[in-house]
Every structure is written in structure tokens, then in C-alpha cells.
VOGU-3710 file (C-alpha; in Angstrom, 3 decimals, decimal comma):
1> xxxxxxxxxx> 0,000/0,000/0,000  1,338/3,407/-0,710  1,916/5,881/1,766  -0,366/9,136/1,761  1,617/11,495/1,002  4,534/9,429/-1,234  6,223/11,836/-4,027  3,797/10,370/-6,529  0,972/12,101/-4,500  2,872/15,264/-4,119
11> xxxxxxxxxx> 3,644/15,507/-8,208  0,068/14,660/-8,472  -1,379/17,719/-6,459  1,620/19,677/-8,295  0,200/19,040/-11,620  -3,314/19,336/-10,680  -2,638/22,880/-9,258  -0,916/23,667/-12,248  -3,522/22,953/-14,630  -6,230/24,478/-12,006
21> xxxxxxxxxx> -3,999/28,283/-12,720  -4,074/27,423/-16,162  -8,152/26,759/-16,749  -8,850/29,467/-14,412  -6,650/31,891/-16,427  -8,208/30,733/-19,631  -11,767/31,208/-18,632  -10,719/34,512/-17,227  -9,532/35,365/-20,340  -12,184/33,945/-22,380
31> xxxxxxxxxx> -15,310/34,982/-20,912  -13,601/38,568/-20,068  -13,024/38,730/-24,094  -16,658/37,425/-25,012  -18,302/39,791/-22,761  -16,342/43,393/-23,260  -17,106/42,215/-26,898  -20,819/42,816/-26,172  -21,366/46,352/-26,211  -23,989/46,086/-24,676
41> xxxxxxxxxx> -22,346/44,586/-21,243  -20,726/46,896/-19,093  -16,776/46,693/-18,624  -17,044/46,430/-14,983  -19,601/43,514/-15,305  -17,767/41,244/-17,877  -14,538/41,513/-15,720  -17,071/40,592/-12,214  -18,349/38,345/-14,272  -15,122/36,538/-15,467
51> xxxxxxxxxx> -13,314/37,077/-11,940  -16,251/34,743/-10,582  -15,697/31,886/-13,346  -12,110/31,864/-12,794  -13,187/31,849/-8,858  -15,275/29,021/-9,298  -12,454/27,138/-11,118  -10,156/27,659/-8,012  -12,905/26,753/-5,772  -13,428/23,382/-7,023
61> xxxxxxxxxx> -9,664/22,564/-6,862  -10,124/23,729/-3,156  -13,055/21,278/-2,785  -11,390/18,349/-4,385  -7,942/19,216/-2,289  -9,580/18,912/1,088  -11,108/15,519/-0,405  -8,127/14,474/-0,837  -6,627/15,628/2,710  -9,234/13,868/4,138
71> xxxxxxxxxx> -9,372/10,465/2,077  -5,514/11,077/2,623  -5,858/11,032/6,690  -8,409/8,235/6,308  -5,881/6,458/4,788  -3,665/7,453/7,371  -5,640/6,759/10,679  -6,205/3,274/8,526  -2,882/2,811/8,829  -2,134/3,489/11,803
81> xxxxxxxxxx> -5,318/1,577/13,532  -3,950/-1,450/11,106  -0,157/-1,099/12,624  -1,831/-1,342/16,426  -3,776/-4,096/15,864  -1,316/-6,144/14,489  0,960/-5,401/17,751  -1,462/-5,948/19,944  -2,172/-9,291/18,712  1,498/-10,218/18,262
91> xxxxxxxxxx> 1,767/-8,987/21,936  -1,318/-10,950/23,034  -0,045/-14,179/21,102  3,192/-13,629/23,265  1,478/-13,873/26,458  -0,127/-17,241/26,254  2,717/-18,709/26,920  3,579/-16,300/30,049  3,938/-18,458/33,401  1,293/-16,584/35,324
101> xxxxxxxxxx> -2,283/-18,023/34,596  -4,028/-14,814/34,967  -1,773/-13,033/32,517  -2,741/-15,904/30,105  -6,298/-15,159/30,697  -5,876/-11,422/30,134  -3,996/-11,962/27,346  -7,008/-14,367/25,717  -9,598/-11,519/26,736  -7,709/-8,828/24,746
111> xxxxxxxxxx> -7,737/-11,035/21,433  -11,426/-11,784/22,178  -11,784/-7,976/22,562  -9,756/-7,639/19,194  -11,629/-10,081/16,952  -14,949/-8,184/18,485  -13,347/-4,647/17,164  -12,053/-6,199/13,863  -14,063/-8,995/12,409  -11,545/-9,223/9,919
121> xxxxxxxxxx> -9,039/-10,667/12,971  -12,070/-13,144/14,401  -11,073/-16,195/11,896  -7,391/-15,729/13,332  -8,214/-15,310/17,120  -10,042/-18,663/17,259  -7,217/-20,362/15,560  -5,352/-19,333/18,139  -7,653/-19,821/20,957  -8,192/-23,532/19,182
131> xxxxxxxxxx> -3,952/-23,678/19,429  -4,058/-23,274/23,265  -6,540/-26,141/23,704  -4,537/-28,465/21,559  -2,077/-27,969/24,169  -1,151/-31,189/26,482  -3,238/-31,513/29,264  -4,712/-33,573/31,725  -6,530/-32,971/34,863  -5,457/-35,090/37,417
141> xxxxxxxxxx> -9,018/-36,264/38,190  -9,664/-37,739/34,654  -7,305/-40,952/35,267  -7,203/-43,503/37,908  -3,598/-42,891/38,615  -2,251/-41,781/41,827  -3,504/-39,478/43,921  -1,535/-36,188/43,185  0,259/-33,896/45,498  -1,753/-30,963/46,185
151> xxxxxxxxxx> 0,919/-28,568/44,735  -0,160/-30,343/41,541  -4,165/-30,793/42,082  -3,587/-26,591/42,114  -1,704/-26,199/39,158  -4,124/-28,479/37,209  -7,108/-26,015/38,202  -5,680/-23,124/37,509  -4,658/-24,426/33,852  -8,333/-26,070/33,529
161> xxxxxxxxxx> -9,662/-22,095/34,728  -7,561/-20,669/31,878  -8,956/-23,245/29,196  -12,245/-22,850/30,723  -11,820/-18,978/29,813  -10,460/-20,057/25,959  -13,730/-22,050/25,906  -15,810/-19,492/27,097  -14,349/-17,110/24,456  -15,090/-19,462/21,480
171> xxxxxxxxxx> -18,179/-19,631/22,025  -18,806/-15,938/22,335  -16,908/-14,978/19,071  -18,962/-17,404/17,275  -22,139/-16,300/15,256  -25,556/-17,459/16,730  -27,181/-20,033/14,507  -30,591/-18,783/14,096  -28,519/-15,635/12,211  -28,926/-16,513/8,588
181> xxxxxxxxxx> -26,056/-13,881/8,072  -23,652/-14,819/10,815  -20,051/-15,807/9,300  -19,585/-19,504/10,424  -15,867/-19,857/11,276  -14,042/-23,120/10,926  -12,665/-24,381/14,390  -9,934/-26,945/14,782  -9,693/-29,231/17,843  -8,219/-32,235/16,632
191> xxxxxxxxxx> -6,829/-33,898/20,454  -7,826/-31,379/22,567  -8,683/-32,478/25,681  -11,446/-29,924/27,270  -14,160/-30,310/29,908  -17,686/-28,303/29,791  -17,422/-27,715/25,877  -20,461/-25,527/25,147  -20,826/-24,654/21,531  -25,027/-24,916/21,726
201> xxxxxxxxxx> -26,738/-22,776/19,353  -23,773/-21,232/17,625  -23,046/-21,573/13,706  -19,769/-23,093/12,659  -17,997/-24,058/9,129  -15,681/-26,677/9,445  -15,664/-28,071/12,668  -12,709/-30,794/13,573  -12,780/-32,545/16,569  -10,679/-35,985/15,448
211> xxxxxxxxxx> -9,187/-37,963/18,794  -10,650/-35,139/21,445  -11,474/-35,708/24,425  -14,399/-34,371/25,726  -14,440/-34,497/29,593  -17,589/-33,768/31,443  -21,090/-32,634/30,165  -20,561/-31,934/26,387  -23,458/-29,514/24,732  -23,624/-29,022/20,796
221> xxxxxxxxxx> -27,357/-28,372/20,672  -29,128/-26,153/18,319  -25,692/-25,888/16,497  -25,689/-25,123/12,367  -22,549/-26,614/10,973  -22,208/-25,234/7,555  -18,919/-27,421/6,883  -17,997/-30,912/7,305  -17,728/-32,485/10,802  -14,655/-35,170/12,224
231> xxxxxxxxxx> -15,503/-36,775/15,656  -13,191/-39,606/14,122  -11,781/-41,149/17,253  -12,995/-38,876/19,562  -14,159/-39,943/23,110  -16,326/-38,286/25,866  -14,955/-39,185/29,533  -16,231/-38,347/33,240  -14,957/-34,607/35,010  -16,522/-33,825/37,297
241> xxxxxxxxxx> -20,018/-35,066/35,496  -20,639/-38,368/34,077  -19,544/-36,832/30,118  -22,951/-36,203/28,129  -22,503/-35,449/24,581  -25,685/-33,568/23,577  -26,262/-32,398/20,027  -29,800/-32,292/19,957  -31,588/-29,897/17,634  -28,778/-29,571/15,343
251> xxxxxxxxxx> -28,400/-29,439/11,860  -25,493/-30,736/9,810  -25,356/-29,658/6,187  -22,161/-31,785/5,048  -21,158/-34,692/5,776  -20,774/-35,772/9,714  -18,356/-38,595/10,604  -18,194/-39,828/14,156  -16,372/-43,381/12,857  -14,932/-45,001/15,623
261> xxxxxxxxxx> -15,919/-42,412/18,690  -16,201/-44,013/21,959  -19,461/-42,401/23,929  -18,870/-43,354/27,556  -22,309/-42,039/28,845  -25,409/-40,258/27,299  -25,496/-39,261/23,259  -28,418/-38,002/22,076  -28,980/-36,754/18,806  -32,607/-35,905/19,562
271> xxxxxxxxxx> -34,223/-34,193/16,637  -31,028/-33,218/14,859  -31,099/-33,224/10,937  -28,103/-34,773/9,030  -28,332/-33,197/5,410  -25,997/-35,311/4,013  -23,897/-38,552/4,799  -23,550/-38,858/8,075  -21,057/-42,247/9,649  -21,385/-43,799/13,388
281> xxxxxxxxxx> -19,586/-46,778/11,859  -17,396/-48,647/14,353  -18,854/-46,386/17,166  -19,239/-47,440/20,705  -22,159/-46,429/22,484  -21,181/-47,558/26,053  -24,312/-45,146/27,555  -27,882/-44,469/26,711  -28,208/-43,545/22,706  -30,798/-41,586/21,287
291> xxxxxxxxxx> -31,943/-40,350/17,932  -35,300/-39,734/18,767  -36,984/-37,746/15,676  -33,944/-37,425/13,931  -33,400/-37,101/9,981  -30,786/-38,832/7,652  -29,974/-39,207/4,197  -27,392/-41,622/4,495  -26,686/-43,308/7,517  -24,113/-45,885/8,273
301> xxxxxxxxxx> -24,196/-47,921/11,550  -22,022/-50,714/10,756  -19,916/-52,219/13,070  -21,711/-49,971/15,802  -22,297/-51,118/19,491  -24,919/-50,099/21,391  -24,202/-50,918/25,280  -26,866/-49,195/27,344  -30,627/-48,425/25,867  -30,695/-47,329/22,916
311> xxxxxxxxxx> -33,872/-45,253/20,851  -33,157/-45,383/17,098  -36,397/-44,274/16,088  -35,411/-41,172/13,529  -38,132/-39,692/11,982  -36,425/-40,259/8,623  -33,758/-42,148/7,082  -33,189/-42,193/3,037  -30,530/-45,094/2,990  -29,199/-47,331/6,592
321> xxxxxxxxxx> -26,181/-49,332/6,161  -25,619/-52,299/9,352  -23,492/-54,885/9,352  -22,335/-56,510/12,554  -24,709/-53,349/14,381  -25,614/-54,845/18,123  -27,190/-54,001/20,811  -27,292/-54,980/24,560  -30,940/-56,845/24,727  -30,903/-56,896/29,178
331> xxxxxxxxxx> -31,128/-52,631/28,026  -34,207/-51,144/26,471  -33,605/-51,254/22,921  -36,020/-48,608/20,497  -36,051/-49,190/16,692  -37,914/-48,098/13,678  -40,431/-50,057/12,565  -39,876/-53,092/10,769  -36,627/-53,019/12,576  -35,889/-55,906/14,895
341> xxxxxxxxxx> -33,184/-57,251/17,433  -32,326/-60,545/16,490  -29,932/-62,888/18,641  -26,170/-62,885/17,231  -25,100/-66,788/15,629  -21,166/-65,355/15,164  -20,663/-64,213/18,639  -20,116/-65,150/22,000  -21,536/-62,408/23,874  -24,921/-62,122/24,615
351> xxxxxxxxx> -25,679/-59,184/22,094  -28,511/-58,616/19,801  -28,123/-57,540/16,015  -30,042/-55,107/14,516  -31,913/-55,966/11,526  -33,692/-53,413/9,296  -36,452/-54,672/6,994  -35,646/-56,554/3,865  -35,999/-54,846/0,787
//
């Protein structure tokens, strides 16, 4: 970007000032000729009368300099305002990784308060606030391990406080999903480990949550994801709550894959709409399942395990692939109709397969 006033500005005004002299001059000139020509026009009113052309002239070069001046200091301020943001992010970005957790959090709420001033930054801050919960970490109380040392239990909470705050954050820079003009932003969480993970009733592009764990109550609900989902891998596990994953009300409008997750306690899917193909294949459902009133177009459950009770009665599904899909029959086991549970031949537990009507 140019500077405001570089020498190529300079030699511009130069040159239009120039020719400004010269057209007011001329119609000086002119008109003053034209009208002492007329005898019938007094001297004294043809040169008034030329003296106000040629002041007009030099009036509209003063009209189009302070345009400039101010487009100029526009420009300028532009400049300037673009120079501090980008040092107070870089500044902010430095102290995440300060040893004092309360720096961190300031340091978290002045990008939030940065993306909030310049939308144009929001895309960036969540990357960054996405980084921070990639980060190692585990809270002493989601393993079986030893007991820590209280010096330890401490620094855990404070770290989980800080994360906390990088959650909280997300979820307030994100558009609202009943905002048919909200910008959804991409968000990338592939083995973060995070506990209370609220993104209900937010819209979101690309969303990629591949080997997370999710610790705690988990709450997607009423969420528009505008961009494909990955839950590939990824797990829900006790915190201080049992670890409900809730995405109820939701709508996906690519493709969803949740191959392979491990669901340790409630997932319901109550209601939610899958626009396109959507892929619990290989999924273990070690808690109650529900897709009460839900809608698919494709839908593939094979390989799925259903552990605890289990309500599979969507309101629509185009196309259900199963193979190997079983269920726990001493658990209250829902299914569409035609469906049925039939006793497994190839296994030795006591598990049911689910069979959808022949075609």
C-alpha cells in the first residue's frame, strides 16, 4: 500500500494545481473577451463576471484538495489503527505462553476484545484460541492414577480455569445459529482435551474434533454446521459429570463422521437433521443412545455397538447401512419399525443384532 503522502501524491497535487492556474486563467480570459465584446455589457460587469468563473475554477480545486486531505488522513488513521492491531495481537499471542495463569487469561480476553473490534481478525483469534486447547493436558481427576500432590491438584485447576476462559471465548466470538447472516468460522480441535465444551446454538464451518477428548457434560445443541464435521476417534470421559454429549436440535449440512468415537455415557442426537452422509460406523455407544426424531440421508451404523438403551427411532432415514450393528438386549432397545433385534449366531456375547427390513 502506498503511503499518503509518497512523491507520486505530491507531483500529483503539483500538476493538478498547475492545470487548475491554467483553466482558471483561460476562462478569465475567455469569458472577459466574449463579454467586453458585447457592447452592450458593461466593462465592470464582464470583468465581475469573469473574476467569478475563474473563482469558481479555483474553488473546485479547493473542494477536491480537502477531499483528498481527508481520504488522505483516512488512509492514514487506517494505517495506523492497522499497525496497532497487528501489535497488539502479536503482543497478546506472546502472552499465552507467560507463566502466570491470569496473565494468560488477560492476554485471551484482549484477542477476544480484538476479533470483536475487527471482524476481519475473528477467523485468526479462534485459531489461536483452538492452538491453546490443543495444548497437552490432563486434569489429574480424569485418570485412575495416583492421587496427586496438592501442589499439583492446584496447578491443574488453575490451567483447567484458563482453558475454561479459551472455551468461554469461542463460544462468544462465534455467530448465533438462528442468524442466517452470521459468518460460520471453521474451528480446529483435533486432540484437545477440554471439559464443559459448550458450543449450543452457535453456527460453525468446518468443525474438527478428530481424537478429542471431551471431559464432562458436552453440549452441541441447536448448532448449524455449515462445513464438514470429524468426531473420528474422539471420546467423551467423566470430570466432574458423568460426560454427556448432547447435540440435539442440530443441523449438519455436510457430511458428519463420528467413525470409531467411543461415547462413555449419554449421546443423544434428539431431533437433529443430518443433510448429508452422516457415519457412526465402528462407534461405541457404552451409555444411553438416542436419535429420537432425527433425519438422515445416508446413515451408516455398521460395526456400531450399542451398550446401554438405545432409541433409534429417527423420523427419517433415506438409505441405513448395518453390518455386525448390536445391541445390549438386558437394556431397552427402540427401533424403527420393521426393525428388529435378532440374537447374534457369530458371537459369543450375549448381544442382539439389529436388523432393518428386507428390501
Amino acid at each position: 500500500m502506498k503511503r499518503p503522502w509518497s512523491p507520486e501524491s505530491r507531483q500529483r497535487s503539483s500538476v493538478a494545481l498547475a492545470v487548475t492556474l491554467v483553466l482558471a486563467v483561460a476562462a478569465v480570459l475567455t469569458i472577459g473577451a466574449w463579454l467586453i465584446a458585447d457592447p452592450g455589457t458593461p466593462r465592470s460587469d464582464a470583468l465581475r463576471t469573469a473574476g467569478l468563473a475563474g473563482g469558481a475554477i479555483i474553488a473546485l480545486y479547493a473542494l477536491w484538495l480537502n477531499d483528498r486531505r481527508r481520504r488522505v488522513e483516512e488512509a492514514r488513521h487506517a494505517l495506523e489503527g492497522d499497525r496497532v492491531s497487528d501489535e497488539r495481537f502479536a503482543r497478546s499471542v506472546e502472552l499465552l505462553g507467560h507463566e502466570a495463569d491470569q496473565v494468560r487469561v488477560g492476554a485471551m480476553h484482549a484477542l477476544a476484545g480484538l476479533a470483536k473490534a475487527r471482524r476481519d481478525y475473528t477467523q485468526t483469534v479462534l485459531d489461536v484460541l483452538c492452538a491453546y486447547l490443543r495444548r497437552p493436558y490432563a486434569h489429574p481427576r480424569w485418570s485412575d492414577s495416583d492421587s496427586p500432590t496438592s501442589e499439583e491438584h492446584e496447578e491443574a485447576e488453575r490451567e483447567l480455569q484458563v482453558r475454561l476462559t479459551a472455551q468461554r471465548l469461542v463460544h462468544h466470538l462465534l455467530s448465533e445459529s438462528d442468524d442466517p447472516n452470521g459468518i460460520a468460522y471453521d474451528l480446529d480441535l483435533t486432540g484437545a482435551a477440554v471439559e464443559y465444551l459448550d458450543l449450543s446454538r452457535r453456527r460453525m464451518g468446518t468443525v474438527v474434533l478428530r481424537y478429542a477428548y471431551l471431559h464432562s457434560d458436552s453440549n452441541l445443541s441447536g448448532c448449524v454446521f455449515t462445513g464438514p464435521v470429524w468426531f473420528t476417534r474422539g471420546r467423551t470421559g467423566t470430570g466432574r459429570l458423568q460426560g454427556r454429549f448432547r447435540c440435539e436440535d442440530a443441523v449438519f449440512e455436510q457430511p458428519a463422521t463420528f467413525s470409531h468415537a467411543t461415547f462413555n455415557s449419554l449421546a443423544s442426537f434428539r431431533r437433529t437433521r443430518f443433510a448429508d452422509d452422516c457415519s457412526f460406523s465402528g462407534v461405541a455407544f457404552n451409555g444411553t443412545a438416542r436419535f429420537t426424531e432425527a433425519t438422515f440421508r445416508e446413515l451408516d451404523l455398521r460395526r456400531a455397538r450399542f451398550a446401554g438403551d438405545v432409541d433409534l427411532r429417527w423420523r427419517e432415514a433415506v438409505a441405513v447401512s448395518t453390518e455386525d450393528t448390536t445391541a445390549d438386549p438386558a437394556h431397552s432397545i427402540e427401533l424403527p419399525e420393521d426393525w428388529h433385534a435378532a440374537p447374534t449366531r457369530s458371537r459369543t456375547d450375549a448381544s442382539a443384532e439389529l436388523v432393518p427390513p428386507q428390501s
